[in-house]
N, C-alpha and C positions, 0 to 999 in steps of 0.2 A: 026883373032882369030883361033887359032890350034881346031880341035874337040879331042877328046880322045883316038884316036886311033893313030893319027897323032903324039900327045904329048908320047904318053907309047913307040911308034917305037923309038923314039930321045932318048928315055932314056933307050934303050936298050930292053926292052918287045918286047916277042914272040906272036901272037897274034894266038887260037887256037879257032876254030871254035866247039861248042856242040851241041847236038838237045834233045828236047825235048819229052820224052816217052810218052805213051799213062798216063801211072804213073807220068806223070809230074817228073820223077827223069832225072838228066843231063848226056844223054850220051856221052860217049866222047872214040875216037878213038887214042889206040896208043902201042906202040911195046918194050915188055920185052925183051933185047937179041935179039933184032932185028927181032923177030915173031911178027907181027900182031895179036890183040886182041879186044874185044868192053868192056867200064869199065862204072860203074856209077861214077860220081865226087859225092864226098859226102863229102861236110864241117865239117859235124857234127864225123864223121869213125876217130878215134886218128890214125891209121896206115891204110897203102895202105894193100890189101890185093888180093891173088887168092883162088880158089878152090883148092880144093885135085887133081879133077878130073881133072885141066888142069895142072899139077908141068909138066909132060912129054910134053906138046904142046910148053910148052913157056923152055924147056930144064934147070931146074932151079933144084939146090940142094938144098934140103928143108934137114934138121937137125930137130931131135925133139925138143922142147921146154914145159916148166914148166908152161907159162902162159895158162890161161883161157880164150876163147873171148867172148865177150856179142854184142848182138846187134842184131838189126832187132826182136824184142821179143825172141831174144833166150841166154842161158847165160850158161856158165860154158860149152863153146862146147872146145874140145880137138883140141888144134895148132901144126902148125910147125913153122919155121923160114927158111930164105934163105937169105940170106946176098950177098952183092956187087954183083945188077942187073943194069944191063943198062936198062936205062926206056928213052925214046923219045916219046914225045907228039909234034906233029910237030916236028918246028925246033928248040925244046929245051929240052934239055938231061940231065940225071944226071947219071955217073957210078956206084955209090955208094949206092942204092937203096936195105933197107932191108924190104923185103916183109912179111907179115904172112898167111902162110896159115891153111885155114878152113875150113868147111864143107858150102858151098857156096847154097846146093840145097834149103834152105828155101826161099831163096832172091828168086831164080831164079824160084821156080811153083808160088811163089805171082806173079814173073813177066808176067810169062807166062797164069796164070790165067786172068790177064787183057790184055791177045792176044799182050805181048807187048815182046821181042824178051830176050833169056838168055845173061847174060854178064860172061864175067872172070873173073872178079872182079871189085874192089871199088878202085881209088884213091882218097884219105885221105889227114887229115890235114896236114899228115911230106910231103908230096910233095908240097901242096899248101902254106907253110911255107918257104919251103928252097926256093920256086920259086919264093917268095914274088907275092903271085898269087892276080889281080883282076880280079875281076867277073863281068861283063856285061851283067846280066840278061836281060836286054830287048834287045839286040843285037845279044844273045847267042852265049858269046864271052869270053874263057879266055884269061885273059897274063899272062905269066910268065917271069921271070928275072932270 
């Protein structure tokens, strides 16, 4: 009998390894444009997103945009948009990657209040959709396809 990781390799799934924050949110390592970054995985986030403060690190044209973001208790904060980013988490990619950015510092002093380290951002449900992503909570394991 295949175990589950055996089975998701045969059928094509990238297996990506996360760790677990002091905040118990899922961190996960991976590269806009070919820069290295540190992200929460967030199920619950409808779009991937970064900070303002990192559009220069990860080399990204951000455009203004009309929508509003909400989340993390905060809402109606001022966006941008960047369109067709190469994202790579391990060894599974996608070119076509549209990012929103936003004012990222609320996330990151909660994070840092519990001594637990700042991130770049959030990858979201559009990644873990097109990736047809499962999650291996007790293995602290994604796959994507």
């Amino acid at each position: 009998m295949k175990n589950l990781q055996s089975l998701l390799k045969d059928s094509g799934y990238k297996k990506i390894n996360f760790k677990l924050s002091k905040t118990q949110h899922l961190l996960i390592k991976a590269k806009i444009n070919g820069i290295k970054g540190s992200f929460i995985l967030d199920t619950g986030a409808s779009n991937s997103c970064i900070g303002f403060d990192v559009v220069d690190h990860f080399e990204i044209e951000a455009k203004a945009s009309k929508n509003k973001a909400a989340g993390a208790g905060a809402v109606g904060m001022e966006t941008q948009i960047s369109n067709q980013n190469l994202l790579q988490i391990g060894r599974w990619k996608t070119k076509n990657l549209a990012l929103v950015i936003f004012d990222l510092t609320h996330v990151n002093l909660a994070l840092t209040q519990y001594k637990a380290r700042p991130v770049h951002g959030i990858i979201g449900a559009d990644v873990l959709l097109q990736g047809k992503a499962i999650i291996d909570y007790y293995n602290h394991c994604l796959y994507l396809k």
